[in-house]
Backbone as CSV, one residue per row, in Angstrom:
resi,resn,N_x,N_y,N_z,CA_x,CA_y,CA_z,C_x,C_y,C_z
1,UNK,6.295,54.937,74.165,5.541,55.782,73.280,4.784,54.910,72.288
2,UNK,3.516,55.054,72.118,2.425,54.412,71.084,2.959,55.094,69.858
3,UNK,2.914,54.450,68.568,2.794,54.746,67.515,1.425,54.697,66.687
4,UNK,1.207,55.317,65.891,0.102,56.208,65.539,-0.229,55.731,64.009
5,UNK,-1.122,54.940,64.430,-0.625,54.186,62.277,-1.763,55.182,61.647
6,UNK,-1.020,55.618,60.410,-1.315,56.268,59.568,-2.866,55.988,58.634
7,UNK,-3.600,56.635,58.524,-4.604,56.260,58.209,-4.735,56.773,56.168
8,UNK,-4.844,56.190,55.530,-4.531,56.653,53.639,-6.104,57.268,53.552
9,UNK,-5.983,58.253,52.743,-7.328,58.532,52.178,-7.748,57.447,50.878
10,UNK,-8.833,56.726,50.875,-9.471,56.010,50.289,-9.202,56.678,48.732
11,UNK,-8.999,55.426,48.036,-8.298,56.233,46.834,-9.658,57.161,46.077
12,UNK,-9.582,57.582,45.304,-11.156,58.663,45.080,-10.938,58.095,43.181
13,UNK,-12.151,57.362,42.930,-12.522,56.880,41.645,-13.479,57.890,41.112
14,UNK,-13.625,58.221,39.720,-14.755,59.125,39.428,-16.067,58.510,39.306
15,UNK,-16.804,58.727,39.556,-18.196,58.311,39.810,-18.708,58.360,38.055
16,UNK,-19.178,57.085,38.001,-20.110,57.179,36.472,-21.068,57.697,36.543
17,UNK,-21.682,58.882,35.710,-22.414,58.930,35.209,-23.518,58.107,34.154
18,UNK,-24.845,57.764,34.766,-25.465,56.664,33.244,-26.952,57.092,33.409
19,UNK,-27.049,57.224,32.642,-28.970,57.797,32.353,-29.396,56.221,32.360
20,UNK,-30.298,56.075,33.305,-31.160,54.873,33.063,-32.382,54.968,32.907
21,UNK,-33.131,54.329,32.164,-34.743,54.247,31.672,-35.537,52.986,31.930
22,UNK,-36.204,53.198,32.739,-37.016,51.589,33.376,-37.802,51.668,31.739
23,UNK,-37.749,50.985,31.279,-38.860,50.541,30.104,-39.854,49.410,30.349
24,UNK,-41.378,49.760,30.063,-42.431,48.837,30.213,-42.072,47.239,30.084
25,UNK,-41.087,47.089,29.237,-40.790,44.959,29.309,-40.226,44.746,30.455
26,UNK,-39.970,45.918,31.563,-38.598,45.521,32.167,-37.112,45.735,31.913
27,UNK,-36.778,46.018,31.182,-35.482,45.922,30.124,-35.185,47.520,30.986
28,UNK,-33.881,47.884,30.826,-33.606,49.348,31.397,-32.870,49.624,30.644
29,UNK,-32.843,50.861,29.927,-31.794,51.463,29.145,-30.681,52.053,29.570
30,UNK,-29.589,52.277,29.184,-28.562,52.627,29.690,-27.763,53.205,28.206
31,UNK,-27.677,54.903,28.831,-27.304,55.227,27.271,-25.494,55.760,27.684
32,UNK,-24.807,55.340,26.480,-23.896,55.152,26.960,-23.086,56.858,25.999
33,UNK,-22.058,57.154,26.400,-21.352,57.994,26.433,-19.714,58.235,27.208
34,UNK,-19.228,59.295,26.489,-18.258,59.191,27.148,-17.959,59.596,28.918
35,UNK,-18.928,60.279,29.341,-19.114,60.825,30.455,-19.604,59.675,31.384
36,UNK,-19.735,58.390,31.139,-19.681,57.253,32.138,-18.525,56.149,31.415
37,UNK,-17.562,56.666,31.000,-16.285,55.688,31.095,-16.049,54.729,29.872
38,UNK,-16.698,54.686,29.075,-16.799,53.928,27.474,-16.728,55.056,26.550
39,UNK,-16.372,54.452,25.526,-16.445,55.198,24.459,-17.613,55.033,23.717
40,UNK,-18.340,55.646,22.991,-19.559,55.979,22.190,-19.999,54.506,21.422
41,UNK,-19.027,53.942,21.103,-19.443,53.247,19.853,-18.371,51.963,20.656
42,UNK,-19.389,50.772,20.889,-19.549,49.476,21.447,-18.049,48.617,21.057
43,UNK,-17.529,48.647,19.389,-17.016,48.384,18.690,-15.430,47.984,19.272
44,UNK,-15.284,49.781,20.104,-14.109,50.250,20.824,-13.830,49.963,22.138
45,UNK,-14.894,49.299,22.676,-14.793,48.876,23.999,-14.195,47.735,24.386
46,UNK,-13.220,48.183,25.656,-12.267,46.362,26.238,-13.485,45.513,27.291
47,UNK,-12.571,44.879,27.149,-13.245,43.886,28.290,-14.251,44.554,29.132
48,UNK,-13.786,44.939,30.277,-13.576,46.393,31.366,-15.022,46.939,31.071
49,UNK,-15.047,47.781,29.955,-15.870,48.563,29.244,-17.349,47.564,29.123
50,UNK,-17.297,46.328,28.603,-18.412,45.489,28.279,-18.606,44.594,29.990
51,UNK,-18.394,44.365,30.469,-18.017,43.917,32.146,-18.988,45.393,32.732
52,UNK,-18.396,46.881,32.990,-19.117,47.372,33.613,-20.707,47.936,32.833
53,UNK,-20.632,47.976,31.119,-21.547,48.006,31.394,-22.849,47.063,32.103
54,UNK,-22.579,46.247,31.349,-23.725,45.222,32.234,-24.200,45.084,33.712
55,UNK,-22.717,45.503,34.447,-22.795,45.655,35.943,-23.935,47.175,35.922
56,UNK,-23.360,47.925,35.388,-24.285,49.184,35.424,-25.696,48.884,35.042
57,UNK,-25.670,48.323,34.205,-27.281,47.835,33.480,-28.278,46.862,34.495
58,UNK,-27.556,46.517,35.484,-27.861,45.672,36.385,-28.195,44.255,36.772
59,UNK,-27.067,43.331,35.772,-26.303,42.195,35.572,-24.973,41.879,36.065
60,UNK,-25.037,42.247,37.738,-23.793,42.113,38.504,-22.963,40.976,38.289
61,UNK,-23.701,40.082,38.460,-23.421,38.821,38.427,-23.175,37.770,37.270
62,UNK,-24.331,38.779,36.000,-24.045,37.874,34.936,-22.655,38.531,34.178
63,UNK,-22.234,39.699,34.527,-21.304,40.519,33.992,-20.008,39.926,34.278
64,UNK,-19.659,39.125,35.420,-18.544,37.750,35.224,-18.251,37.084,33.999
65,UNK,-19.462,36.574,33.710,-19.651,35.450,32.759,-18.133,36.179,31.579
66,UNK,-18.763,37.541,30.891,-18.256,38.416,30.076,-16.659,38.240,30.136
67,UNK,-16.266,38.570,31.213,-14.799,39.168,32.366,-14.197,37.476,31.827
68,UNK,-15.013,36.101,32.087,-14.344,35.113,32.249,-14.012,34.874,30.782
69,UNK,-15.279,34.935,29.895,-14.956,34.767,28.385,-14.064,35.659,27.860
70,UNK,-13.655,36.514,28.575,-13.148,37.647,27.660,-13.617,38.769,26.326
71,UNK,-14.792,38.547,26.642,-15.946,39.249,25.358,-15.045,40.644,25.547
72,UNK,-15.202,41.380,24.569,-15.013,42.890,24.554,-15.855,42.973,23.463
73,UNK,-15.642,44.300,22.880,-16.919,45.376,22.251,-16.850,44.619,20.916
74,UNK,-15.694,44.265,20.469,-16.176,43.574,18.952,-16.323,42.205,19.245
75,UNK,-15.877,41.534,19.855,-16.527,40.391,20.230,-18.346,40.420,20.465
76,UNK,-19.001,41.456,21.648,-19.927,41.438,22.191,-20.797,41.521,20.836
77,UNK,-20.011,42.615,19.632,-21.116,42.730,18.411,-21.512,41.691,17.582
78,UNK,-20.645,40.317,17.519,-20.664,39.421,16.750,-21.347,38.287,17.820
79,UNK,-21.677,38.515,18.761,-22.245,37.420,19.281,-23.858,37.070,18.406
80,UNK,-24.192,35.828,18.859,-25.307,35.525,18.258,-26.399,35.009,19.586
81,UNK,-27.311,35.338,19.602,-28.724,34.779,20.572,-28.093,33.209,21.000
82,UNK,-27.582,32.549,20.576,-27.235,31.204,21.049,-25.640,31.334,21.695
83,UNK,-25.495,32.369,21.479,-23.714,32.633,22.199,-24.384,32.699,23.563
84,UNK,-25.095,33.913,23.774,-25.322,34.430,24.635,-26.303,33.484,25.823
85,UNK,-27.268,32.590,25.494,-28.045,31.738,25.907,-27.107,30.700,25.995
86,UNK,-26.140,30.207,25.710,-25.272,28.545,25.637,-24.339,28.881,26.005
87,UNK,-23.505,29.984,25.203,-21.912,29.548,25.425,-21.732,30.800,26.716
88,UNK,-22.263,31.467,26.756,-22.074,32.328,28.471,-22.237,31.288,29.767
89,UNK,-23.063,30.002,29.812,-23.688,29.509,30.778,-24.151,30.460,31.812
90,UNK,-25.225,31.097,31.344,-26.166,32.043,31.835,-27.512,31.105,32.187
91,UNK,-27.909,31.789,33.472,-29.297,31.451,33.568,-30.040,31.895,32.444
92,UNK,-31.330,31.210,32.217,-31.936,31.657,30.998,-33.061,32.930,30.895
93,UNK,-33.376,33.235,31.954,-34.048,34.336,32.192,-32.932,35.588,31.620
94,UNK,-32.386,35.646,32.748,-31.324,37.137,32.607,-30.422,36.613,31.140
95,UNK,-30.646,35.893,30.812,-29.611,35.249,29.243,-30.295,36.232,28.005
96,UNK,-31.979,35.457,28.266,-32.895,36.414,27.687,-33.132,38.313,27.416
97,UNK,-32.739,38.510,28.642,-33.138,39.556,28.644,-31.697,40.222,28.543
98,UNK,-30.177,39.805,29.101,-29.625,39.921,28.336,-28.843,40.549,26.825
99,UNK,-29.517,39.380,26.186,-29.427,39.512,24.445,-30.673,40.229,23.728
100,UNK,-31.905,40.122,24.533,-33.152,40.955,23.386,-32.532,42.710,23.730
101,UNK,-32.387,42.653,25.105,-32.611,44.291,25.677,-30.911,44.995,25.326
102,UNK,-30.164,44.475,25.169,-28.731,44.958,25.586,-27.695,44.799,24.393
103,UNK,-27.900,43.272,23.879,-26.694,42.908,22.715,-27.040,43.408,21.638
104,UNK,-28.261,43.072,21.367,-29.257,43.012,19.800,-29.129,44.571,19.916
105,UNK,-29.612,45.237,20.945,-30.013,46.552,20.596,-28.376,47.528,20.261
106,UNK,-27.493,46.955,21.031,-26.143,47.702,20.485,-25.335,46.968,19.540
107,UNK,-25.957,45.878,18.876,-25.892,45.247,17.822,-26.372,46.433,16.703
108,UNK,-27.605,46.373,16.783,-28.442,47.205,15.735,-28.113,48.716,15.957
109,UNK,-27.832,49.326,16.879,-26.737,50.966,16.649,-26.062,50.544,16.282
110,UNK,-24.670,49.778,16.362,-23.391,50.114,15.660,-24.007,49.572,14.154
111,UNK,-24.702,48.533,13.436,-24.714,48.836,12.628,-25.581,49.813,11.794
112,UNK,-26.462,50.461,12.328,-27.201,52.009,11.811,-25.964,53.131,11.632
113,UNK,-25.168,53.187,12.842,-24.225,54.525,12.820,-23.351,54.176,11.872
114,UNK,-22.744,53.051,11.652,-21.703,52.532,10.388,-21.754,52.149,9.306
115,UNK,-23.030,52.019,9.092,-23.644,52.288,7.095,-23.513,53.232,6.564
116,UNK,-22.947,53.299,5.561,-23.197,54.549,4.715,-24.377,54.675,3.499
């Protein structure tokens, strides 16, 4: 008698949701929420959280870099244009675009939403 190997249903992950916006520089927006797996505010985000966004933003590859340094959300806010260009060892293109389109800009929300 043959035995019959069992076949598992593929485990079922929830699918992110992410509004993306091609913008004229190139740069793509990606607005974040709780309905694609982060929390609202950059600040609160792990590793994980700063890793997929970028993968989502469409920095597969540079989104390692993140995972290896261990950046998370308050880390990612305190970085500086020369973190991100030097101490990532990023190509300098996607380094660029990067830090103008992605860091700086959720740099500059968390600190708009957290002034009083």
């Amino acid at each position: 008698m043959r035995g019959v190997a069992e076949v598992e249903e593929p485990c079922s992950l929830p699918m992110l949701s992410v509004d993306m916006e091609n913008k004229e520089n190139g740069s793509v927006g990606v607005k974040n929420s709780m309905e694609n797996g982060r929390p609202p505010d950059p600040a609160d985000w792990a590793v994980m959280d700063v890793v997929n966004y970028f993968r989502t933003a469409g920095f597969e590859e540079q989104a390692n870099a993140f995972q290896e340094q261990e950046i998370d959300g308050k880390s990612l806010l305190l970085m500086t244009r020369n973190d991100v260009l030097t101490g990532l060892q990023l190509k300098l293109g996607p380094a660029l675009k990067i830090y103008e389109y992605h860091v700086k800009p959720l740099q500059t929300k968390h600190l708009k939403n957290n002034s009083s």
